[in-house]
C-alpha positions in Angstrom: 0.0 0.0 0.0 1.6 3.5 -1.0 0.6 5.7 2.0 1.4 9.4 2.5 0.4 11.4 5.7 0.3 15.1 5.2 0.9 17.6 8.1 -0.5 21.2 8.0 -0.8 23.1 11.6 -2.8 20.5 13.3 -4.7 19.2 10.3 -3.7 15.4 9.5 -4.5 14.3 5.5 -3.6 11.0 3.6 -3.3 9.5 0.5 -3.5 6.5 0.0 -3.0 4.0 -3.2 -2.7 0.8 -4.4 0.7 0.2 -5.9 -1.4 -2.7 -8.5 -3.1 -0.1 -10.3 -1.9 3.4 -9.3 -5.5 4.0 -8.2 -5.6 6.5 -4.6 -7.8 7.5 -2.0 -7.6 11.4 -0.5 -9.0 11.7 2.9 -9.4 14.6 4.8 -7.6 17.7 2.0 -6.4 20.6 3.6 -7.3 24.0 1.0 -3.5 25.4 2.1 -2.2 21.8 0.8 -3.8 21.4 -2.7 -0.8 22.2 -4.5 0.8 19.3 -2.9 -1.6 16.6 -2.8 -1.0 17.1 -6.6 2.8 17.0 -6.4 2.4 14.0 -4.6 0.4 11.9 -6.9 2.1 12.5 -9.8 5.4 11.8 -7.7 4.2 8.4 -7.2 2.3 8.1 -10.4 -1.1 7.9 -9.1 -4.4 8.6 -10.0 -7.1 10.0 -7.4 -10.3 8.5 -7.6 -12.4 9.6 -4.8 -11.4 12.6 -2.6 -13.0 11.6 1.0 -14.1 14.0 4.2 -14.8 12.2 7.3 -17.3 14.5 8.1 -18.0 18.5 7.9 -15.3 20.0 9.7 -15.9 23.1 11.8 -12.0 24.2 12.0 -10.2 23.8 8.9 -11.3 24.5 5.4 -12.1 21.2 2.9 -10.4 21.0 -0.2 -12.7 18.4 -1.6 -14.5 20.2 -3.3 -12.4 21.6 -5.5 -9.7 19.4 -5.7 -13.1 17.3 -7.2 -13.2 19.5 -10.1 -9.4 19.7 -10.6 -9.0 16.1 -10.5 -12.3 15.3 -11.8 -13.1 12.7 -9.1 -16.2 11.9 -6.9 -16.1 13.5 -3.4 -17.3 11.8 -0.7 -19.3 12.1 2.6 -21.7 10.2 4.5 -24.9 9.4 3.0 -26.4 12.4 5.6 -23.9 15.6 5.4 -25.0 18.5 4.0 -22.7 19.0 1.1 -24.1 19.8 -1.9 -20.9 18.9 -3.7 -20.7 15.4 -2.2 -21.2 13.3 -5.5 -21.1 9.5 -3.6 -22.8 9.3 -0.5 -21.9 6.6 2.0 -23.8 4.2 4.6 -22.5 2.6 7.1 -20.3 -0.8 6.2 -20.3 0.5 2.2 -16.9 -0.2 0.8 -14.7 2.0 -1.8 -13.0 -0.1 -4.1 -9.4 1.2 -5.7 -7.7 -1.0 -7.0 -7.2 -4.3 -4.5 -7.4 -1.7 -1.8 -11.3 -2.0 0.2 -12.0 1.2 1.7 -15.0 0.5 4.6 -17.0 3.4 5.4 -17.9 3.1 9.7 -20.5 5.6 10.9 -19.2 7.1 13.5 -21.6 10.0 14.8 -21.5 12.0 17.7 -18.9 14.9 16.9 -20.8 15.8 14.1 -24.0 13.8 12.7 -22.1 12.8 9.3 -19.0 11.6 11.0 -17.5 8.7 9.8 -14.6 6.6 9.8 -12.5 4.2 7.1 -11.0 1.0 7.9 -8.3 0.3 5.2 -6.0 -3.0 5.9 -4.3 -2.3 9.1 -5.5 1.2 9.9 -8.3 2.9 10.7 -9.1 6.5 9.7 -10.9 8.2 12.4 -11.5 11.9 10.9 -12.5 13.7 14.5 -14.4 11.0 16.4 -11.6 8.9 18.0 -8.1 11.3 18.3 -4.8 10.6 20.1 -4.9 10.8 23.7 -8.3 12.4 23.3 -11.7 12.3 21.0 -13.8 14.9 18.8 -15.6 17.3 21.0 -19.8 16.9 21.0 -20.4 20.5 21.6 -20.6 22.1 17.8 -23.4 22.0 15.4 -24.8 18.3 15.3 -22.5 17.1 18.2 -23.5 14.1 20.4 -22.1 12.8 23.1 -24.6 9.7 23.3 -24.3 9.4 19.9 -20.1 9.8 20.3 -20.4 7.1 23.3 -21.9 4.9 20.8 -19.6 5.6 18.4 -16.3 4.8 20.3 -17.1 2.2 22.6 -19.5 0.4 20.2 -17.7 0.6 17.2 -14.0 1.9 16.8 -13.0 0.0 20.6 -14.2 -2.9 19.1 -12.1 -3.3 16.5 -8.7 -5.3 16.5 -6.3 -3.6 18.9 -3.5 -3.8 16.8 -5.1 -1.7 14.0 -3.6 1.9 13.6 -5.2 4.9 14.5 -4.5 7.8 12.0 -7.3 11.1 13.2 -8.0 14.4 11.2 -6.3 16.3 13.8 -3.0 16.5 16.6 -1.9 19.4 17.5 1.3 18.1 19.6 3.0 16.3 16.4 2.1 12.7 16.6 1.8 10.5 13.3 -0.4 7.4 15.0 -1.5 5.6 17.5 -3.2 2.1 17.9 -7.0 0.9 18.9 -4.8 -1.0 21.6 -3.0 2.2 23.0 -5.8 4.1 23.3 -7.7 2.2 25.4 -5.2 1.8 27.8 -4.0 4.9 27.5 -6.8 7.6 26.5 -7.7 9.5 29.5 -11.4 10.0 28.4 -11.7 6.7 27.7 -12.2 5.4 31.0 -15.0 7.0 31.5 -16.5 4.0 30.0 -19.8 4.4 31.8 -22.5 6.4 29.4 -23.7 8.6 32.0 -20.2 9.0 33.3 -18.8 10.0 29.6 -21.2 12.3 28.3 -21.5 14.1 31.0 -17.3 14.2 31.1 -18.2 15.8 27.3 -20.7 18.0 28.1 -18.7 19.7 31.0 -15.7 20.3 29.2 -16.3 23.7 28.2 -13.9 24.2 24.9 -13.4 27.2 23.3 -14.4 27.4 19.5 -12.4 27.1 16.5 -11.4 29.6 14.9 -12.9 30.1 11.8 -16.1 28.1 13.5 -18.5 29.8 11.1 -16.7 30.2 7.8 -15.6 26.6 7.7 -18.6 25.6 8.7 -20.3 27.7 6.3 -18.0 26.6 3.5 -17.6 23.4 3.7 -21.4 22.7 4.7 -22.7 24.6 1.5 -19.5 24.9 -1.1 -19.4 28.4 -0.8 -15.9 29.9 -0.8 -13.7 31.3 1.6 -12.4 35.1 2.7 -9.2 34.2 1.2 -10.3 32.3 -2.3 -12.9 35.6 -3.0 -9.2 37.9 -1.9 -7.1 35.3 -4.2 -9.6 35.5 -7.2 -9.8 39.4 -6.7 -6.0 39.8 -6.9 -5.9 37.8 -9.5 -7.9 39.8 -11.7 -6.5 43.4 -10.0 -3.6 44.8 -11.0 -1.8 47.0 -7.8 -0.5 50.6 -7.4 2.6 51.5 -5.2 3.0 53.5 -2.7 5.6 55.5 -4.7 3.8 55.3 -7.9 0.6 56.9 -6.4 2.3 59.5 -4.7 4.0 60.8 -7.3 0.7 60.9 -9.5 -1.1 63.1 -7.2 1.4 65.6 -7.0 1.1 65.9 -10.7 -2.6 66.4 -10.7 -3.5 64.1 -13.6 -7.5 64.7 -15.4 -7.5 60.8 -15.3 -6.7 59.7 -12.0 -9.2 58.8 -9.0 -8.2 57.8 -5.5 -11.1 56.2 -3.9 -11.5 55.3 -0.5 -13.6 52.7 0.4 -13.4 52.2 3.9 -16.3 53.6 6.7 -17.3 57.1 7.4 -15.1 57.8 10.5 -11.7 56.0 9.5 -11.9 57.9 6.3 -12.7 61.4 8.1 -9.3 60.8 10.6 -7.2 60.7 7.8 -7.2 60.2 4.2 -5.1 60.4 0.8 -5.3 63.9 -0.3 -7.9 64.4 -2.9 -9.4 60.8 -2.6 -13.2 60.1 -3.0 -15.3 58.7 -0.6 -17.6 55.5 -1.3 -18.1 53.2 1.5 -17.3 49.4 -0.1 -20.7 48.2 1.5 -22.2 51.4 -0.6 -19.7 50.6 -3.7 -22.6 49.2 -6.5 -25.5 51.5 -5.4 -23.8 54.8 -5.7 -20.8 54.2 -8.3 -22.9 55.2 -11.2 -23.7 58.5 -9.9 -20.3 59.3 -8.1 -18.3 58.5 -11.0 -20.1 59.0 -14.4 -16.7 58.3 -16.3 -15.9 54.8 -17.0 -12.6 55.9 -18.7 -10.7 57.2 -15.2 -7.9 55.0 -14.1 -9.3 54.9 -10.2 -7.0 53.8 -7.9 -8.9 51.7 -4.7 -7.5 52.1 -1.4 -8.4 51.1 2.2 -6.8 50.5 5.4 -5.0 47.3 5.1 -5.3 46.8 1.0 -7.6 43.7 1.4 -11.2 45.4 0.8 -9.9 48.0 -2.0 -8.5 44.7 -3.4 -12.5 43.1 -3.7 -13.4 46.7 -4.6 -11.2 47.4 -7.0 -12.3 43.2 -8.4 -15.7 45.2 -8.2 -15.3 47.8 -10.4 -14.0 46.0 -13.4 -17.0 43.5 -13.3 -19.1 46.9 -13.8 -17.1 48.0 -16.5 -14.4 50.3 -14.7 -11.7 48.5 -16.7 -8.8 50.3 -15.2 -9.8 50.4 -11.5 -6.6 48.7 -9.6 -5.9 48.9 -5.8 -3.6 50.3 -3.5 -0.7 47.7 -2.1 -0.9 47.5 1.4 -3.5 50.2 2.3 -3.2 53.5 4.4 -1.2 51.6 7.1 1.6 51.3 4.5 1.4 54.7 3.0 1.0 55.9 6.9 4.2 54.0 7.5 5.9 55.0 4.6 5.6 59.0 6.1 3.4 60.2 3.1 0.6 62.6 4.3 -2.9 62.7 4.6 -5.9 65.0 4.7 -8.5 65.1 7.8 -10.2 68.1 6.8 -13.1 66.7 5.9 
């Protein structure tokens, strides 16, 4: 079996093939990582045919879905997550075939309702419901702790001790542990009384990820990111320096506009001489009468150079073909010692 773990932060990925046919599994992608899931594969010559999520995770950010459209392979959930994107749906005990490699899909509820896990040979995937030393919290969206008590000590405990334990998630830089091991040694584990755990679970009293509600958001519904909307804008925006735009407005140019596009209050403190006001929130309903010339090279600015970026993206999709953004904001040009106007 050709098997690759993939570390980012705390976030634990794996691919996994059959050296027969060159056919792999992807469980768990990482959006940071897509790049090398990629390099990977083709390293070892493989081709991916399903790209697998062990459930909906609330603190990193899938790549499934897209890595589905770049690789043009199924993604898969259980049979009940919310993903519209999921193309192959699992129930519990259905199998993956790749190659001579059987992939068996475990439902494994209780830190989410679509949890699952994937017994493959000697190892058993176990997303966010079993972890190292610990197990998937109960208390986000769909979280169970019956259902989690269940889970564990019905299911994954029962397996055959010696079987490997690879989770979604360690934050302390551990590759594995065993079904064996953890019994012994997971301390929430011996509370092995169901009244005893979930009540262990409920009192536990975590703070939340993150990014709780933009991963969930995301990878519940397919929608994208902060940072894919920034990287798409940027992509299609071209940038002004500091420098560059200086120098323009001291020459006074006909065909230059600095707009500023952050609130009322930040843009009364302090703004680039001669710069036009349009809050971004306000950008679509008031452009058209603001600026009536579609010909101006406007120049986007804001305070760290991540919202002039979307509204500078903006502008061109309405036709304001030479609209580009300041790079890095007023903080930079603040920084940089060029002034700025609060009198009005």
């Amino acid at each position: 079996m050709i098997f690759e773990q993939i570390v980012a932060g705390g976030c634990q990925s794996y691919l996994v093939g059959c050296p027969d046919t060159l056919g792999a599994v992807l469980i768990d992608p990482e959006i940071s990582q897509i790049d090398r899931y990629r390099a990977l594969a083709n390293r070892d010559g493989l081709r991916v045919r399903y790209i697998v999520d062990t459930h909906t995770h609330a603190d990193h950010f899938s790549a499934a879905q897209q890595l589905g459209e770049l690789l043009d392979a199924p993604t898969v959930m259980h049979a009940i997550s919310p993903a519209p994107h999921a193309r192959l749906r699992l129930d519990d005990d259905d199998m993956l075939i790749v190659g001579n490699l059987r992939i068996k899909a475990l439902h494994t509820p209780g830190h989410t309702r679509d949890s699952m896990s994937l017994v493959v040979r000697d190892r058993v995937f176990t997303g966010d419901t079993l972890l190292i030393g610990g197990t998937g919290r109960t208390d986000l969206p769909t979280g169970d702790p019956d259902q989690l008590y269940d889970s564990l000590f019905g299911k994954l405990l029962t397996l055959d001790p010696a079987m490997r334990v690879y989770p979604a998630h360690d934050y302390k830089g551990r590759s594995h542990s065993t079904i064996g091991a953890e019994i012994a040694e997971n301390p929430r584990l011996r509370k092995n009384d169901r009244a005893a755990f979930t009540q262990m679970m409920r009192d536990l009293n975590l703070a939340a990820p993150t990014h709780l509600t933009e991963a969930l958001r995301t990878n519940m519904t397919g929608g994208k990111t902060v940072a894919q909307l920034l990287a798409e804008a940027t992509a299609q925006v071209p940038h002004m320096g500091l420098e560059e735009l200086n120098r323009r407005i001291e020459q006074r140019p006909n065909d230059l506009l600095v707009l500023d596009v952050r609130e009322e209050s930040a843009f009364k403190a302090g703004h680039i001489p001669g710069a036009l006001h349009i809050p971004r929130g306000q950008l679509e309903l008031r452009v058209n009468e603001t600026i009536p010339d579609p010909t101006l090279r406007i120049v986007t600015c804001c305070e760290f150079g991540k919202i002039s970026t979307l509204a500078a993206a903006t502008l061109r999709s309405l036709g304001f073909m030479r609209a580009t953004a300041l790079d890095g904001g007023l903080k930079t040009w603040r920084e940089a010692g060029y002034g700025l106007d609060t009198s009005r």
